[in-house]
DRENMARZA-793413 format. One record per residue (C-alpha): x, y, z. Coordinates in steps of 0.05 Angstrom, whole numbers, plus 32768, in hexadecimal, padded with zeros to 4 digits. Each point is the difference from the previous one (the first is absolute). Last residue first. Example, Ala and Ser with C-alpha at 12.3 -4.5 7.8 and 13.67 -1.06 7.14 Angstrom:
<pts>
81117FEB808F 7FE57FBB800D 
</pts>
This chain:
<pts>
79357BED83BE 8034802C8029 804C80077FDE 802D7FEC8024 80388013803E 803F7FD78008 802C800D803E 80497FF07FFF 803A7FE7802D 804B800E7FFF 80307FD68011 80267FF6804F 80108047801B 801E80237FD8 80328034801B 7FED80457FFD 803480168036 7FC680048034 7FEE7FB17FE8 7FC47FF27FC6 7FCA7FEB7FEE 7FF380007FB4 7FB4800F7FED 7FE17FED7FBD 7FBE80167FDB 7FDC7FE57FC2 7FCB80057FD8 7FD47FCE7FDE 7FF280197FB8 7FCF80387FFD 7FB280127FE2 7FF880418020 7FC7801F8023 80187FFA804D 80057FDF803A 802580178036 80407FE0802A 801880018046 80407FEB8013 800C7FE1803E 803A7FEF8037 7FD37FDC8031 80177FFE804E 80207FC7802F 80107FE28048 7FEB803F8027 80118015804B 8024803D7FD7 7FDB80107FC1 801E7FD87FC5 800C80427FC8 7FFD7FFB7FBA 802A80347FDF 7FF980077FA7 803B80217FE3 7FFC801A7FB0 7FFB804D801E 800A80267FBF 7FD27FCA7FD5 802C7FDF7FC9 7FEE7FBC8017 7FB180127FFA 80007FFD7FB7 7FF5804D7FEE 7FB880197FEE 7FFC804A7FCE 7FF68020803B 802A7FEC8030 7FDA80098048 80288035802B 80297FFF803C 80087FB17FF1 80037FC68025 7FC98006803F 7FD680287FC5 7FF97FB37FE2 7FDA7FE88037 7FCD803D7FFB 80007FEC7FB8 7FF07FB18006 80297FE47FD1 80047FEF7FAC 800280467FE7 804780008027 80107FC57FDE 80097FB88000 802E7FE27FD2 7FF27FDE7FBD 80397FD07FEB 804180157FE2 802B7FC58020 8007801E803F 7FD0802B802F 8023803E8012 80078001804F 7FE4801D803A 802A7FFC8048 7FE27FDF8039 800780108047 7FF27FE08041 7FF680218043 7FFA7FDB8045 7FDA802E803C 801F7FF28042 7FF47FC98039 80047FCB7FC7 7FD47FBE7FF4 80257FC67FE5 80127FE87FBB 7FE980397FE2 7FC77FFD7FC1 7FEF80347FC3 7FCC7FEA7FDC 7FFC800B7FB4 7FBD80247FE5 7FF580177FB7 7FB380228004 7FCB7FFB7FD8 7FEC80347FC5 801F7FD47FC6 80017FB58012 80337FE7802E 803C7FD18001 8033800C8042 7FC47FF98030 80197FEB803D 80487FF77FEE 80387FF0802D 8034802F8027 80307FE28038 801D80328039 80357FE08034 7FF3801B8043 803780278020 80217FD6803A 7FFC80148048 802F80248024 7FED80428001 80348030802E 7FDD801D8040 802680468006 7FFF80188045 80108050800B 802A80307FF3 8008804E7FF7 802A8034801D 80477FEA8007 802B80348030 7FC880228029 8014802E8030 7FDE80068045 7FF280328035 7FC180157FF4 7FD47FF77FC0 802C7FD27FCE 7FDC7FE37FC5 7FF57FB37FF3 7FEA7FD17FC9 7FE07FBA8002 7FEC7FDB7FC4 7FDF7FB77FFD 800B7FED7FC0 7FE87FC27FDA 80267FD57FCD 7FC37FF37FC8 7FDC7FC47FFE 7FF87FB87FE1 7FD97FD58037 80197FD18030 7FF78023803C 801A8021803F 7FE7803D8020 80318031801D 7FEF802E803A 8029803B800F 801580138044 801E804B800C 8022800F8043 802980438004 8015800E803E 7FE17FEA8047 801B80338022 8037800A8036 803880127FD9 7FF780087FB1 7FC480127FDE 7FB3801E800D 7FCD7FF07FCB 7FD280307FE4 7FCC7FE77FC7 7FF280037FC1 7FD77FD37FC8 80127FF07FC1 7FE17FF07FBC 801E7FDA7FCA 7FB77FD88000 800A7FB8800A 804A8009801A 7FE980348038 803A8023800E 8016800C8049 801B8049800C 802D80178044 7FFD80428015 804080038032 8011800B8049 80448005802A 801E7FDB8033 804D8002801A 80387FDB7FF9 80037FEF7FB5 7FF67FC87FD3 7FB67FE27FE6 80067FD07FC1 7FBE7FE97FE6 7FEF7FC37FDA 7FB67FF87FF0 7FE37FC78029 7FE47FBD7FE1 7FC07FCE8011 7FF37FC97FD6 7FBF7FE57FED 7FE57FC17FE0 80087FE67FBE 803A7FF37FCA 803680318019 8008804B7FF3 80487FFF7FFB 802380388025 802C80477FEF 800680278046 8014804D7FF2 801F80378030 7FEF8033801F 80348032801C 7FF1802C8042 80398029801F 7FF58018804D 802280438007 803880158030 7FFD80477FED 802D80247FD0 802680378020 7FEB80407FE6 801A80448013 7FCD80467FFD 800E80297FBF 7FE3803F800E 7FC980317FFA 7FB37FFD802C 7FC97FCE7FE0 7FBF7FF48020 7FE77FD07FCE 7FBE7FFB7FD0 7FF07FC27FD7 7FE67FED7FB0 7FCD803B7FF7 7FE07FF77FC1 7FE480377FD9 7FBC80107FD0 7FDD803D7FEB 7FD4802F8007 80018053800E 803D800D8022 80048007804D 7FFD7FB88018 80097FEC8050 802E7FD48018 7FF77FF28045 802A7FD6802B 7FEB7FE38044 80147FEE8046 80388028800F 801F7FE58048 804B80118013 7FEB80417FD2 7FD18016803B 7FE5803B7FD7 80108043801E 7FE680297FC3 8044801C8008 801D7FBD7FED 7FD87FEF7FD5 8008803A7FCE 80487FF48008 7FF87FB77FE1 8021801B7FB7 7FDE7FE97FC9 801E7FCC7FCD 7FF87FEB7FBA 80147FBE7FE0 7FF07FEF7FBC 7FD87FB67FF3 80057FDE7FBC 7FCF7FF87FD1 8032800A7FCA 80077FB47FE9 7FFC80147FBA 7FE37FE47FB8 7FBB80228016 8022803C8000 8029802A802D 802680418027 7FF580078043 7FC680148020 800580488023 7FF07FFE8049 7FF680418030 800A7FFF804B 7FD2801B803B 8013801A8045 80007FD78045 7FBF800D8015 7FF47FEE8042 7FC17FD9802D 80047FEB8042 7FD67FC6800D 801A7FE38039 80287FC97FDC 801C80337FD3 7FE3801F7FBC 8027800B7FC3 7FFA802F7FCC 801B80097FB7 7FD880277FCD 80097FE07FB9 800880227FBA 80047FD97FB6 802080367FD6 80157FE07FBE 7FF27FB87FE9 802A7FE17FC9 7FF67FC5802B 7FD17FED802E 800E800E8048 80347FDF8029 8007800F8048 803F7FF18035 7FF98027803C 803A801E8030 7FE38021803D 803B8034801C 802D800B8038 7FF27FC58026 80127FFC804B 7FC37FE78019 7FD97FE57FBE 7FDE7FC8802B 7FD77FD07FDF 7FA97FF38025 7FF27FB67FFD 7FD57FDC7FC7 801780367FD4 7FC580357FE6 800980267FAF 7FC4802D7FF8 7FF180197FB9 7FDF80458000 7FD380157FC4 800F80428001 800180127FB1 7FD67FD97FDF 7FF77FBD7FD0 80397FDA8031 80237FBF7FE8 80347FF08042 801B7FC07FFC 802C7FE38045 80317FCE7FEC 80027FB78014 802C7FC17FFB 7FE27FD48040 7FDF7FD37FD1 80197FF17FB8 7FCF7FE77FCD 80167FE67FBC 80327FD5802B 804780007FE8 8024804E7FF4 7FD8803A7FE9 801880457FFF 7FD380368023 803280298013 802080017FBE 7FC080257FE7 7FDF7FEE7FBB 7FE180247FC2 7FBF80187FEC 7FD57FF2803C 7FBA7FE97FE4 80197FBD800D 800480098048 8036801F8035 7FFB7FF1804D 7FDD7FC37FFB 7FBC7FF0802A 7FD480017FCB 800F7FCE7FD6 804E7FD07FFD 802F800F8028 804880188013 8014804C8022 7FBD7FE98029 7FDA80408013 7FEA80228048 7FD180387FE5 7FEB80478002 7FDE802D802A 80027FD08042 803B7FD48006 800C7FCC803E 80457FEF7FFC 80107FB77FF6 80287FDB803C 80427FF1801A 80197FF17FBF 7FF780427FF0 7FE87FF67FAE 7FEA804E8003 803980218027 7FF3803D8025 803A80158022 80347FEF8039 804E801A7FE8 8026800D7FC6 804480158013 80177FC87FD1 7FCC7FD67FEA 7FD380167FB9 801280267FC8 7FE7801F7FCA 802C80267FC0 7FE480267FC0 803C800B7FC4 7FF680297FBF 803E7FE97FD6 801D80467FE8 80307FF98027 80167FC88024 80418028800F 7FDF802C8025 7FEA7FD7803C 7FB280138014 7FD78014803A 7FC07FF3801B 7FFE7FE18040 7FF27FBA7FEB 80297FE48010 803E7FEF7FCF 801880477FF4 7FFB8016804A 801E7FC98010 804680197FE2 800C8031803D 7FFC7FBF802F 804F7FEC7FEA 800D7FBC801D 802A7FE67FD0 7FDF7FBF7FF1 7FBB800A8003 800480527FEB 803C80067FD2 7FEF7FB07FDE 7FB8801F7FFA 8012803B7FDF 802E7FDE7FD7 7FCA7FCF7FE7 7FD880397FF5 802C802A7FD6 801A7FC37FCF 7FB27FF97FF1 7FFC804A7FEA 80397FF37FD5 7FED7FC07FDF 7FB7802B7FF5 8022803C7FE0 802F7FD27FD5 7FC37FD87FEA 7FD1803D7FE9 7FC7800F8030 7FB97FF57FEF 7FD880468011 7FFC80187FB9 7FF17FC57FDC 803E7FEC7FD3 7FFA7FBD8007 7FBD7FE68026 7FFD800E8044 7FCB8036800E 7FD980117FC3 7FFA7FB97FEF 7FF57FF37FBA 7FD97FE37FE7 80037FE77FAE 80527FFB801B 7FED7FD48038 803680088036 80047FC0803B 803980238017 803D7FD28009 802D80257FCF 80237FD77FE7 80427FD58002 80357FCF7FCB 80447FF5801F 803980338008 7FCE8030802D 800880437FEF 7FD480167FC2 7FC27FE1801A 800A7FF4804E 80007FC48022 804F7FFE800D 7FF6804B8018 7FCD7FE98035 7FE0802A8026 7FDE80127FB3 7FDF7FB88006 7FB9800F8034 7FF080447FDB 7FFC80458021 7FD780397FF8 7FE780108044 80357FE28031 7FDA7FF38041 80327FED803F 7FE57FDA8032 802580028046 80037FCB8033 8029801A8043 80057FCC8033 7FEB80168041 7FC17FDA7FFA 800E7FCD803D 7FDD7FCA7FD8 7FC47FEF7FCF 7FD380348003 800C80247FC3 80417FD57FD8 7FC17FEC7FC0 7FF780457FF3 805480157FEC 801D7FC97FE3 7FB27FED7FED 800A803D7FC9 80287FD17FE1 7FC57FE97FE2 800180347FBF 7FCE7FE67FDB 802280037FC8 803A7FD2800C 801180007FB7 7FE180467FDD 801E802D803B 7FE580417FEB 7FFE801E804B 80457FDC8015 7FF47FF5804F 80437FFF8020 80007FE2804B 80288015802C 80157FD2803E 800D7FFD804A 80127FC48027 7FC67FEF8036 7FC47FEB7FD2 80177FCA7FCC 7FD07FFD7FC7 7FD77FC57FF8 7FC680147FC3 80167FB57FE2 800180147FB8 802880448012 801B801A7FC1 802A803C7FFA 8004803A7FDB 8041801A8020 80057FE68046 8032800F802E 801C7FF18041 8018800B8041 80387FF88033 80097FB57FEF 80327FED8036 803D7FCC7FED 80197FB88012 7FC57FD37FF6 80097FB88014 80087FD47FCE 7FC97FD37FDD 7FFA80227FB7 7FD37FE37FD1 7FC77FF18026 7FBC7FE47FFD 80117FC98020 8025801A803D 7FBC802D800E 801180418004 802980238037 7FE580488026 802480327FF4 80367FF17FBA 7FB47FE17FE7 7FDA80378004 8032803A7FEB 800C7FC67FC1 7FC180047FFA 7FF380467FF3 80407FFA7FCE 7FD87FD37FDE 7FC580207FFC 8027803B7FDE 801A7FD27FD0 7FC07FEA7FE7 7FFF80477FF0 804180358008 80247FEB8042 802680298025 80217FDE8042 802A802E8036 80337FED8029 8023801E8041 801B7FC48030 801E7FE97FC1 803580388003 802F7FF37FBC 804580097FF9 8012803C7FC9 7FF87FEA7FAB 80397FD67FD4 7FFA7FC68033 7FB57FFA7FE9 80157FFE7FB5 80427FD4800F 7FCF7FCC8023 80027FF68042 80387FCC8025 802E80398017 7FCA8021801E 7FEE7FCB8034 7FCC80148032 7FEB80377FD9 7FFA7FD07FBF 7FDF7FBF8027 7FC7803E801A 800080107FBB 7FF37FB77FE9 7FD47FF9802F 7FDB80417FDC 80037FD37FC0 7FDF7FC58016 7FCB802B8033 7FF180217FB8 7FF37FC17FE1 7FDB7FDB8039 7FD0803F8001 7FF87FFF7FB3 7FEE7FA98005 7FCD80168039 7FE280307FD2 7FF77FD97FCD 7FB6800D7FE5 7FE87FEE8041 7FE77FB87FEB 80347FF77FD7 7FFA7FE17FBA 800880497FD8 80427FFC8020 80317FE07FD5 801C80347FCC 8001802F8030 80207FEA8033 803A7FE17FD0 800080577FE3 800B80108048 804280367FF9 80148024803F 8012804E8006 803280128030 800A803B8021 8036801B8036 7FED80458017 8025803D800A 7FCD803C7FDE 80247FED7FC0 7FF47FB98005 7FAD80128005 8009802A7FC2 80257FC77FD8 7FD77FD5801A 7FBB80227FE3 8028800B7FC5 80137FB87FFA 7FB57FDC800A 7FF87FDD7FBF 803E7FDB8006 7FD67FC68026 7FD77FFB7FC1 80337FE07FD8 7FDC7FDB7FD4 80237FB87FF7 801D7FEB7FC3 7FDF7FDD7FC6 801A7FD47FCA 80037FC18021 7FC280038031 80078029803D 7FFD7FDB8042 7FC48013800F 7FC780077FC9 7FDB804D8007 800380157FB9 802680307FD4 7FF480107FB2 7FE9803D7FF4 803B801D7FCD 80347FC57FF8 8040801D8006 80137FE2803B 7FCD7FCA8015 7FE2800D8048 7FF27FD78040 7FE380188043 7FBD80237FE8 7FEF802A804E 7FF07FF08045 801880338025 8045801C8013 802C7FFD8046 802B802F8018 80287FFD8036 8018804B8030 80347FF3802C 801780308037 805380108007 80317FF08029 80338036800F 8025802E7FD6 7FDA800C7FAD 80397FFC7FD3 7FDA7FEC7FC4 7FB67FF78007 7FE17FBA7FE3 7FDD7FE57FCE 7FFB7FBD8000 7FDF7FD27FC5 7FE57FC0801A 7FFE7FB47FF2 7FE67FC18025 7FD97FDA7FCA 7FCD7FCB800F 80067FBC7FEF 7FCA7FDF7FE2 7FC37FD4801E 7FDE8035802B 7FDB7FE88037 8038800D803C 8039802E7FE1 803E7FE77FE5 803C802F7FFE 802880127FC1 804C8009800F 801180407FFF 800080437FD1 802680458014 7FF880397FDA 801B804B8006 7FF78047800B 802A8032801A 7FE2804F8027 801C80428006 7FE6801B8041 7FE38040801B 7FB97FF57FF6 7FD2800A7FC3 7FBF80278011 7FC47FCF8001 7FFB8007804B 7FE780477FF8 7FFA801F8046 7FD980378024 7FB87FE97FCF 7FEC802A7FC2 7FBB8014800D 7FD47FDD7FCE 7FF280027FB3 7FB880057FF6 7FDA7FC77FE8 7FFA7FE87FB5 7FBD800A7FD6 7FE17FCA7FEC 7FFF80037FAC 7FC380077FE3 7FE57FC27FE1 7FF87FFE7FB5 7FAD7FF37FF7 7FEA7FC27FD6 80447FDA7FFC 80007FFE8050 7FBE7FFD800E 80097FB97FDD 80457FF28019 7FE37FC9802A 80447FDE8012 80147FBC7FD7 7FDE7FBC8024 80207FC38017 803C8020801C 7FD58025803A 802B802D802F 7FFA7FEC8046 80518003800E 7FFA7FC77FC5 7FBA7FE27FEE 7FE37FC57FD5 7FB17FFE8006 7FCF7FCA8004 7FB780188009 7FEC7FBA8023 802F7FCF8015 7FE17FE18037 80217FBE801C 803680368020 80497FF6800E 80087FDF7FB9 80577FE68017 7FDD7FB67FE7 7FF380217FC5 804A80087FE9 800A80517FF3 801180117FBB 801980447FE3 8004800C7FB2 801380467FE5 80548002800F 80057FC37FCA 802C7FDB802C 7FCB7FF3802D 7FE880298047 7FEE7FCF803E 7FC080208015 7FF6801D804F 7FB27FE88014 7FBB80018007 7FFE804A802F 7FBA80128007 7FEA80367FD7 7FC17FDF7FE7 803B7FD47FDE 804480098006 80407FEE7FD5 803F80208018 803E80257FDD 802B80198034 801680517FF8 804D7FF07FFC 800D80007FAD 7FFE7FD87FC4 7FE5801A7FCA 7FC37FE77FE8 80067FE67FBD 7FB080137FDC 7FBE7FE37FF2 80117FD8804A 7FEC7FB8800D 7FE67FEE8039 80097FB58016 7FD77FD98037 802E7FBD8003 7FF87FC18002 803A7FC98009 801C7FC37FD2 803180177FE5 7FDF803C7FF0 7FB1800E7FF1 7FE580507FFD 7FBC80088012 7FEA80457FDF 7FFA80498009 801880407FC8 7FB9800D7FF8 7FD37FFD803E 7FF67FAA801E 7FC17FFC8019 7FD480247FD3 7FB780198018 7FFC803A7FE7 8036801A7FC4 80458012800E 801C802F7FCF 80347FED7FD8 8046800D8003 801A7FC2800C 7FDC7FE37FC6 80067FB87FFC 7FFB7FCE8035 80397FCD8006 7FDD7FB58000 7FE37FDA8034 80207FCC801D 800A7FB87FEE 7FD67FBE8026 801F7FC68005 7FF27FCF7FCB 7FD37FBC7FFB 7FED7FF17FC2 80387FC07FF5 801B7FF78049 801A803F8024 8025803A7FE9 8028801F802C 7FF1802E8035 7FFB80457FD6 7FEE8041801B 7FBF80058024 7FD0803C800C 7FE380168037 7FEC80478017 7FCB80138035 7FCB80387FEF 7FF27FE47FC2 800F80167FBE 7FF27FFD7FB9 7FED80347FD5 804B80187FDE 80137FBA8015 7FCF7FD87FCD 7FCD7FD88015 7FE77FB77FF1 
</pts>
C-alpha cells in the first residue's frame, strides 16, 4: 500500500471503473485527488501536489489541478515531464482543472511533471525570495532614438464610418458548433478609387460574459442563457480608425466559436482561423464583385482592392492570419478545411501582435512584422519571434520579416475589449504581478511599464507602419521596422528596438545554414533548444530569450546560435561557413547579438577575412541589454552594423569572405550572435515561390490480438518543386526523438515513416507513434505533427479482492490479495477508502500500526492517537505490476502493552465519483496471549 504523495512509477496506470464483476470481484478505481497544491515536492514522489488519475465515463485521465482559476488566454497550457512535451490538457469548467486522456501520455516517463504556458511554469509561483529580501532596482530604460523621416501613426486625411455586419454561422472541420461570421468596418469616407483592406483578427480570449455580474465570464460557446458574447473583435477600433483615415478599408472579425472549441486541436486552431478569415475575405471578393449584394456597413465605405490586403492578428490570432497567407498559396488539405474556394485576393503582408506560433511554420516570401510585447504575462515567451528566425534559409529571402521589441508592454492592452476600465466584459491585466514582489519592470505602476492608452497607441503606429510600407510601398517607413535605428513619434514614450531579416539582406553567416554548420573557434555553436551542455541559455540564466523558444522535441537540431562567454578582453571568436558568402555590392554587415540584460557597454571589433586570407576591420559597435528580469523574455538580439568600406580599400575579394571575427573589448562577459548579413537599403519585390507544402497527418488502428502489423504515417506532399525538411520520429517507449533530413516533393523519396504494431490480448494503453516536421528549404509546413495511434482493444481485467489474513493477532500483519482476471501490459491500481467502524466497536488506531506505514497517511503522527479513519490521507493504493496477476494490500500492526478488545478496521472501494463498490470489508486485529 502507498499513498500518491510517495508513490510513483515511471510509467502510469491506473483503471477507472469496468463494472463490477461477480460477488468480490470489482474493477479497479483510481487514485484519489492529492492534497496540497502548493506543497513542496518531496524525493521520490510520483505524482507532485496538484497530480492525480482522474476517472470519467469510463476513461483515464492525468489531471492537474490549479490552487488558483487560470485565466484563459493564448499561451497553450501543456503538461511535460523532464521537459519533454506529454501533452495539450482539455481545461474544465472550473478554469483550474485540465485533463488529458492517458492514452494522448506521449511519454511512458513522467518524471518531474510540470504544467507550462509560453514556458512559464503554472505549477509553481515565481521565486520572489531575493525579491522580498532586497527591493530590485529598477532597469533602466534605453535612450530614445532618432526620430525616423515619416510618422505613420499621424492621422490621415479622411473622415472615417463604422459599422457591423453578422452572417450566417459557418461550420469549420473538427469543431462541433457553428462558427460566427461577423465584423465591425471601419472605413474612409469619400476616398476615389479602390481602396486596400486591412482584417483584423483577435486572440484567444473568455468568450462569454454575464452583464452585471462582476468576474463572471467563461469560455463555453454558444453563450449560455444569461450571457452574451465578448466582443473582442471591437477591441481594435482606433487602430482602424487610423488605418481608414490613411484610405484603407478595415474590418475586424469576431472568433469567440473558435475559441470556445479549440483547446482539442492539434495546432491550437489555426487551420479553423485561416478557414475563417479566407470565409470572410471571399466574402469581400463576393462584395467587390457585387456591391449591391454587401452589407449596408461595407456599402457605406469606398470599393475594396483585394489584390492589396493585409492580415493583423493579435495572438492565436496572429497564427491564424499566418495561415491563412499559407493556405490562400499553397491549398490545405480538403479535410482540414473550412473554406474550399479559390482565393480571389493578394496578402501583401502581415502582422503579428504577441503572437503564438505552436507549429514554428511561418510563411517566408510575404513580408511581416512581428510585435514583441516585453511584459507579455500570456504568451511569455514571446515565440513569435520564429515570424522572423524560423523564415532564414527557407526561400528566395526577399521578404522583409521585421521584429519589433516593445519594452513595457503587456500581451491584453492591444486590445481595448481586454482592457480593465474599457472592455464591456470583465479583463486584467495579464502580468503575472505579485504584490509581496514586485516586479520592478512590469508590474503596475513600475516605471518602465507603459500605461494602456500609451501601449494601444504605440501598437496602432506599427500596424500602420507596416500597412504604409507592405502595402503602400513607401521604403522611408523601413527604417522604423529594421533595424536601423529610428523611431515613429507617435509611439512615444514606448521605447521601441527593431531586427530584421530578408529584404536587401544578402549572403551572411547563418548558424543553423542548412547547407552546413559553421565551424566556430572562440566561442561556441549552441542549440536554441536542449537539454545540458550544449544549450544556448542554462538554468543559471535568469530569464529567457524568444529566440530560443521551444516547440515539440526537447532537443532541436539544426536551430543554432553562436555563444560567446569571454573572461578577457581579445578573446577572438571566429565565425567560418562551409563555402566562402559574397558581400559584393553590400553597403554594410548587419548582425543580430543579444547580450544579457540590463547590461551596459558590451564592445566588439568587427573583421572579416576573405578566401585568401585578407584580413579588415570593419569598425566596432557597442550593445546595451535591454531592459529585464527574470519574469522577462529580454534576451533578445539588437542589430548593429559596420560599414564594409574598410574592406573594400583593404582590397578584400568581397565575392569570397571567408570568415567573421568578433572580437571582445570589454572586460568579461557573455553575447550571442544569432547571424550576420550584407545588407544595403531598400525594399526589393517578393513574389512567393512555388513552394512544396508538407502536412502530416494521423492513422488511428486497432492493435489486434497477436502478431505484427506494419502501418505508414500519413503525409500529404503538394507542390511543383522539391524542398527539404527536419523530420522527428518519437520513440513511444521513451518520448524521445530522433532527427533527421529528409528531402520532399518532386523527385525524392518523401517522407516515409513505418511503425510497427504488435498485437495482443492484454489490457494496455493506446500507443503513439509521433512524427513532427519543420521546414528547412523550400517548404511550408501546414499540419505539423502526426503519427500512428495503435488503439487497445483488449478488455480490462476484472479485479476481485479476498482475504489472506483478514483476523490477526496484535503485531502481525492484515493481508487481503489483490487478483486480475488476466495479466495486463500496464501497471493496475486499486484504491480503498478508510472507514469508521460501525456499531461503536473498538477501531484500530494510529497507535495500533506500523509508524513508518502510518507517516504514508499523515504529515505528522497524532499525538494524543486518532482511529485510523480520521487520518488526513485515509486512501490506501495497491498496485498489480504490469506482466502480474496480483499484489497484497497490507496493514501492518505492533504489539504492544495494553490489555484491548479486538480492534477493528474497514475499507470501502470505491469508483472515481466515490461510488461503492460492492460492501465494505473489515480487518480484526487482537489482543496477543
Amino acid at each position: 500500500m502507498i499513498r500518491g504523495r510517495r508513490a510513483w512509477a515511471t510509467a502510469i496506470a491506473v483503471l477507472t471503473v469496468a463494472g463490477v464483476a461477480p460477488t468480490g470481484a470489482y474493477a479497479a478505481p483510481v487514485p484519489p485527488e492529492i492534497p496540497g497544491a502548493t506543497a513542496t515536492p518531496q524525493p521520490g514522489d510520483a505524482l507532485p501536489p496538484g497530480w492525480r488519475i482522474a476517472g470519467e465515463d469510463g476513461n483515464n485521465h492525468l489531471e492537474w489541478r490549479a490552487p488558483e482559476p487560470v485565466p484563459m488566454g493564448d499561451a497553450r497550457v501543456e503538461f511535460r515531464a523532464n521537459g519533454a512535451l506529454v501533452g495539450v490538457p482539455e481545461p474544465q469548467d472550473d478554469g483550474r482543472t485540465f485533463r488529458l486522456p492517458l492514452d494522448e501520455v506521449r511519454t511512458a516517463d513522467l518524471g518531474d511533471l510540470a504544467v507550462e504556458a509560453a514556458g512559464r511554469r503554472l505549477d509553481e509561483a515565481p521565486d520572489a525570495g531575493a525579491s522580498r529580501q532586497a527591493k530590485p532596482p529598477a532597469p533602466k530604460l534605453p535612450p530614445k532614438l532618432p526620430a525616423g523621416a515619416v510618422d505613420p501613426g499621424k492621422p490621415g486625411k479622411y473622415a472615417t464610418t463604422t459599422g457591423e455586419y453578422s452572417l450566417a454561422s459557418v461550420k469549420l472541420p473538427g469543431f462541433p458548433a457553428p462558427v460566427e461570421m461577423r465584423g465591425v468596418v471601419v472605413a474612409p469616407k469619400k476616398a476615389a478609387g479602390k481602396r486596400p483592406i486591412a482584417l483584423f483578427l483577435h486572440g484567444r480570449h473568455v468568450t462569454c460574459y454575464v452583464p452585471g455580474k462582476d468576474g463572471e465570464a467563461s469560455g463555453d460557446w454558444p453563450c449560455a442563457k444569461g450571457s452574451k458574447p465578448i466582443p473582442s473583435h471591437r477591441g481594435y477600433l482606433r487602430d482602424q480608425k487610423l488605418l481608414a483615415s490613411q484610405g484603407y478599408v478595415t474590418v475586424s472579425i469576431s472568433a469567440n466559436g473558435i475559441n470556445g472549441q479549440d483547446w482539442n486541436a492539434e495546432d491550437g486552431g489555426a487551420q479553423a482561423r485561416s478557414s475563417l478569415i479566407r470565409n470572410h475575405l471571399g466574402r469581400w471578393a463576393d462584395w467587390a464583385a457585387k456591391p449591391a449584394s454587401a452589407p449596408a456597413a461595407v456599402r457605406k465605405g469606398p470599393k475594396t482592392d483585394l489584390s492589396k490586403v493585409l492580415l493583423v492578428g493579435h495572438s492565436r490570432g496572429g497564427e491564424g492570419v499566418n495561415r491563412a497567407v499559407m493556405d490562400s498559396l499553397y491549398k490545405p488539405p480538403a479535410a482540414q478545411d473550412g473554406y474550399r474556394s479559390k482565393a480571389r485576393w493578394n496578402i501583401r503582408g502581415t502582422v503579428h501582435i504577441g503572437p503564438t506560433i505552436f507549429g514554428q511554420n511561418p510563411v517566408p516570401d510575404v513580408p511581416s512584422l512581428t510585435i514583441l510585447p516585453g511584459c507579455d504575462g500570456d504568451v511569455s515567451d514571446l515565440q513569435g519571434q520564429v515570424f522572423t528566425d524560423g523564415t532564414r534559409g527557407v526561400s528566395r529571402g526577399k521578404a522583409l520579416h521585421s521584429s519589433v521589441y516593445m519594452v513595457g508592454a503587456n500581451h491584453n492592452y492591444f486590445n481595448s475589449e481586454w482592457t480593465p476600465g474599457q472592455a464591456q466584459a470583465p479583463a486584467d491585466d495579464d502580468f503575472w504581478h505579485d504584490p509581496e514582489a514586485r516586479d520592478p519592470l512590469c508590474s503596475p505602476g513600475a516605471a518602465g511599464r507603459l500605461s494602456a492608452d500609451q501601449q494601444h497607441k504605440a501598437g496602432a503606429t506599427y500596424i500602420a507602419a507596416a500597412a504604409r510600407l507592405f502595402v503602400g510601398g513607401d521604403d522611408r517607413v523601413r527604417q522604423l521596422v529594421d533595424g536601423t535605428g529610428r523611431r515613429a513619434p507617435s509611439a512615444d514614450p514606448a521605447r521601441v528596438r527593431t531586427h530584421a531579416v530578408g529584404g536587401n539582406r544578402s549572403a551572411g553567416f547563418l548558424p543553423d545554414d542548412p547547407q552546413g554548420p559553421l565551424k566556430v573557434t572562440g566561442a561556441k555553436l549552441c542549440d536554441a533548444v536542449a537539454p545540458g551542455r550544449t544549450a544556448c541559455m542554462g538554468e543559471k540564466d535568469p530569464g529567457s530569450s524568444p529566440h530560443f523558444a521551444s516547440w515539440r522535441a526537447e532537443h532541436e537540431a539544426g536551430r543554432r546560435a553562436v555563444a560567446l562567454n569571454w573572461k578577457k578582453p581579445g578573446t577572438i571568436a571566429r565565425v567560418t561557413p562551409k563555402k566562402p558568402v559574397s558581400v559584393k555590392g553590400a553597403g554594410s554587415l548587419a548582425l543580430r547579438v543579444a547580450v544579457p540584460p540590463n547590461t551596459s557597454g558590451t564592445r566588439f571589433d568587427v573583421h572579416v577575412k576573405d578566401a585568401k586570407g585578407k584580413r579588415a576591420k570593419l569598425g566596432s559597435v557597442k550593445i546595451d541589454g535591454l531592459p529585464g528580469t527574470d519574469r522577462t523574455s529580454s534576451y533578445w538580439a539588437q542589430e548593429v552594423r559596420v560599414p564594409l568600406t574598410a574592406a573594400t580599400r583593404a582590397k578584400l575579394n568581397l565575392a569570397k569572405i571567408a570568415s567573421l571575427e568578433l572580437t571582445p573589448k570589454s572586460r568579461s562577459g557573455k553575447a550571442w550572435l544569432m547571424d550576420a548579413w550584407s545588407w544595403k537599403p531598400g525594399t526589393p519585390a517578393v513574389k512567393a515561390a512555388g513552394l512544396a507544402r508538407v502536412d502530416i497527418g494521423t492513422l488511428t488502428v486497432k492493435e489486434g490480438d497477436s502478431g505484427f502489423r506494419t502501418y505508414q504515417v500519413p503525409v500529404r506532399t503538394t507542390g511543383k518543386n522539391a524542398g527539404a525538411v527536419r523530420l522527428y520520429v518519437d520513440d513511444p517507449e521513451t518520448g524521445k526523438s530522433i532527427s533527421r533530413l529528409v528531402k520532399v516533393g518532386p523527385g525524392t523519396a518523401g517522407i516515409k515513416v513505418k511503425v510497427k504494431v504488435e498485437g495482443n490480448k492484454r489490457y494496455g494503453w493506446d500507443k503513439t507513434h509521433g512524427v513532427a516536421v519543420k521546414a528547412v528549404r523550400s517548404t511550408v509546413i501546414g499540419a505539423d505533427a502526426g503519427g500512428v495511434i495503435a488503439e487497445n482493444d483488449d478488455p480490462m481485467p476484472k479485479v476481485s479482492i479476498k482475504p489472506v489474513a483478514a483476523d490477526v493477532t496484535e503485531g502481525a500483519p492484515l493481508t487481503w490479495r489483490i487478483s486480475l482476471s488476466e495479466k495486463a501490459d500496464v501497471e493496475i491500481w486499486t484504491v480503498a477508502q478508510l472507514l469508521p467502524v460501525p456499531d461503536g466497536r473498538p477501531e484500530l488506531s494510529t497507535a495500533d500500526v506500523d509508524q513508518e506505514w502510518l507517516s504514508q497517511l499523515v504529515e505528522r503522527v497524532p499525538n494524543p492517537a486518532i482511529p485510523l479513519s480520521k487520518v488526513e490521507y485515509g486512501t490506501l493504493w495497491t498496485t498489480v505490476e504490469a506482466g502480474q496477476k496480483s499484489a497484497d494490500l497490507t496493514v501492518p500492526t505492533i504489539r504492544d502493552q495494553l490489555k484491548e478488545p479486538a480492534e477493528y478496521v474497514r475499507f470501502q472501494l470505491s469508483d472515481s465519483d466515490d461510488k461503492p463498490l460492492g460492501p465494505p470489508f473489515e480487518g480484526t486485529v487482537r489482543d496477543a496471549p
